[in-house]
C-alpha positions as CSV (number, residue, x, y, z in Angstrom):
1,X,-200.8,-222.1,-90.1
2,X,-200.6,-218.8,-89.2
3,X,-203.1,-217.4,-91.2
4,X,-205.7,-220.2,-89.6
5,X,-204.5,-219.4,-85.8
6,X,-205.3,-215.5,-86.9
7,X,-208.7,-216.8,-88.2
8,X,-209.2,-219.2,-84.9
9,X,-208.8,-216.2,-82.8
10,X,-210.7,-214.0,-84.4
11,X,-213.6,-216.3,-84.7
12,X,-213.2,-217.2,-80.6
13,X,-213.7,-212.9,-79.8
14,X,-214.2,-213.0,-76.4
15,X,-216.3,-216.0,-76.2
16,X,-215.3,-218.7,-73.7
17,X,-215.6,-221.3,-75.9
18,X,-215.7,-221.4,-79.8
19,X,-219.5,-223.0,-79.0
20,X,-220.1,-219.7,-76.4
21,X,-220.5,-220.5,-72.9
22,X,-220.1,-224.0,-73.5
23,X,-217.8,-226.6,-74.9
24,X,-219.2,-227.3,-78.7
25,X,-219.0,-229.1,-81.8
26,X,-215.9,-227.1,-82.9
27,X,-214.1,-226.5,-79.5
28,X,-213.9,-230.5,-79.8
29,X,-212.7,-231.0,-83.3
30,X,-210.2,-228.1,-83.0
31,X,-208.4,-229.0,-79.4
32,X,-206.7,-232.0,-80.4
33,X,-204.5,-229.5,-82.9
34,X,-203.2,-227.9,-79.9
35,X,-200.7,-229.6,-78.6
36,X,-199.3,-230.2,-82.6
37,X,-199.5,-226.0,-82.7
38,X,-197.5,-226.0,-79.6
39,X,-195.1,-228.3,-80.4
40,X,-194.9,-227.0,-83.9
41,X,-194.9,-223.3,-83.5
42,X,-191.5,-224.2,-80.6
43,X,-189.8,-226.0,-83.5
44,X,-189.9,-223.1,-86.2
45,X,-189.7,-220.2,-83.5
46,X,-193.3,-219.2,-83.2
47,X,-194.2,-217.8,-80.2
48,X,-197.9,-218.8,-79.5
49,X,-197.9,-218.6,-75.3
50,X,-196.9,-215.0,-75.3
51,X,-197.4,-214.0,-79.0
52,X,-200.1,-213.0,-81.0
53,X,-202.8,-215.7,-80.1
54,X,-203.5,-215.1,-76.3
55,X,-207.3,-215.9,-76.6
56,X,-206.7,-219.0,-78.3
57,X,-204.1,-219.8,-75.9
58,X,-206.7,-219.0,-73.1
59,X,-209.0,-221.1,-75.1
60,X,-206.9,-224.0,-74.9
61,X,-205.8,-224.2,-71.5
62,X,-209.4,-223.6,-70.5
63,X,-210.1,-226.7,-72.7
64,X,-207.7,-228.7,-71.1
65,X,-209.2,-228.0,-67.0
66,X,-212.5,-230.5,-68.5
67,X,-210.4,-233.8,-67.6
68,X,-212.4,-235.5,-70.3
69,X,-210.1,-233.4,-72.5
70,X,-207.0,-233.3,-71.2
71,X,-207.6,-237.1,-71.0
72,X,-208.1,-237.3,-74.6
73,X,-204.9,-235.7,-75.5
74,X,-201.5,-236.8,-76.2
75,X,-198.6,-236.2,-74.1
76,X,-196.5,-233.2,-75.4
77,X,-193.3,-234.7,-74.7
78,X,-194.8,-237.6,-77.1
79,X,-196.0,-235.0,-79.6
80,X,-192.4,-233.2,-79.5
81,X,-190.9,-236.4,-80.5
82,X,-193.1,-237.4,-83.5
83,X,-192.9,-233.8,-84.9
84,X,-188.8,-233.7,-84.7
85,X,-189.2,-237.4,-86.3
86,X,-191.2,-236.4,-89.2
87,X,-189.7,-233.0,-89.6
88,X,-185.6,-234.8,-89.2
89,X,-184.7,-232.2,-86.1
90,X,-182.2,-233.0,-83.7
């Protein structure tokens, strides 16, 4: 996982969006994984909000202001649940 956030940020550069200036084909299939990052990345330790991804993070919360998106996500209080399910953490 952490070798594909380094590649996701490195890929983004300092565009807005992976597409450029606007939302595209793989800003779309790659912002439903965030909020599985997120919740993932707090259950092993991984800081992603202040750590090493702050473009990507940028990327994704600028994602989430288009309320067709944010929308379209899960809740992350849903997503914290099903990951400590599946992973057996109390």
């Amino acid at each position: 996982m952490i070798e594909a956030l380094k590649l996701f940020e490195e890929q983004l550069g300092d565009k807005s969006y992976f597409g450029g200036e606007n939302l595209g084909f793989v800003d779309i299939a790659l912002v439903p994984f965030y909020p599985w990052i997120k919740s993932f990345a707090a259950f092993v330790g991984l800081n992603i909000e202040d750590g090493e991804y702050p473009k990507l993070i940028v990327w994704a919360k600028r994602c989430l202001q288009k309320e067709s998106v944010a929308k379209s996500l899960p809740d992350e209080q849903v997503v914290n649940e099903f990951t400590r399910k599946i992973f057996g953490i109390q």
